[in-house]
C-alpha positions, 0 to 999 in steps of 0.5 A: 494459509495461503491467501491471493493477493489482489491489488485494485486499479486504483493502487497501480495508478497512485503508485505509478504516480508516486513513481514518476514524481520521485524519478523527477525529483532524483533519478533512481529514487523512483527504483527505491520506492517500488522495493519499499512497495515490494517489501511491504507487500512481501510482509504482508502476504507473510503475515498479513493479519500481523498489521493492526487494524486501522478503521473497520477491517481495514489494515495498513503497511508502512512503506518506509522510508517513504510517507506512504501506507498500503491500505488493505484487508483480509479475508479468508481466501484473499489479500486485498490492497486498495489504496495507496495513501501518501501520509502526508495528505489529508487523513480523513480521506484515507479510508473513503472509496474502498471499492 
């Protein structure tokens, strides 16, 4: 089945971010992030319930090597990513605002 991906506003600004502060800390660090992103979103519009659910209906991909998680769910015609969560944060705060 083919399923559309969306990705909230919130994911673009929080990867954005992450971007900026990895090309600040090393030039073309920044590159490498946005393939890990790219990557795992790739996997997950392959197989997108291949991910265990994590909390409710939500699911999580792991953008190695990078401590970051793609936070999103499925439902029958749609992909829906709407966080992108640095790992090394707080972990209660990982499923709030879903929206």
């Amino acid at each position: 089945m083919k399923y559309i991906l969306v990705i909230k506003e919130p994911v673009n600004i929080e990867i954005t971010e992450a971007f900026e502060y990895y090309e600040r800390t090393q030039i073309g660090l920044g590159i490498k992030l946005l393939e890990a992103i790219d990557e795992a979103l790739k996997s997950i519009k392959l197989n997108p319930v291949g991910f265990q659910i994590k909390y409710k209906v939500y699911r999580t991909r792991s953008t190695k090597p990078f401590p970051y998680v793609l936070i999103y769910e499925v439902n029958s015609k749609e992909i829906i990513v709407y966080q992108f969560f640095c790992t090394k944060k707080d972990p209660r705060k990982k499923f709030r605002n879903k929206n």
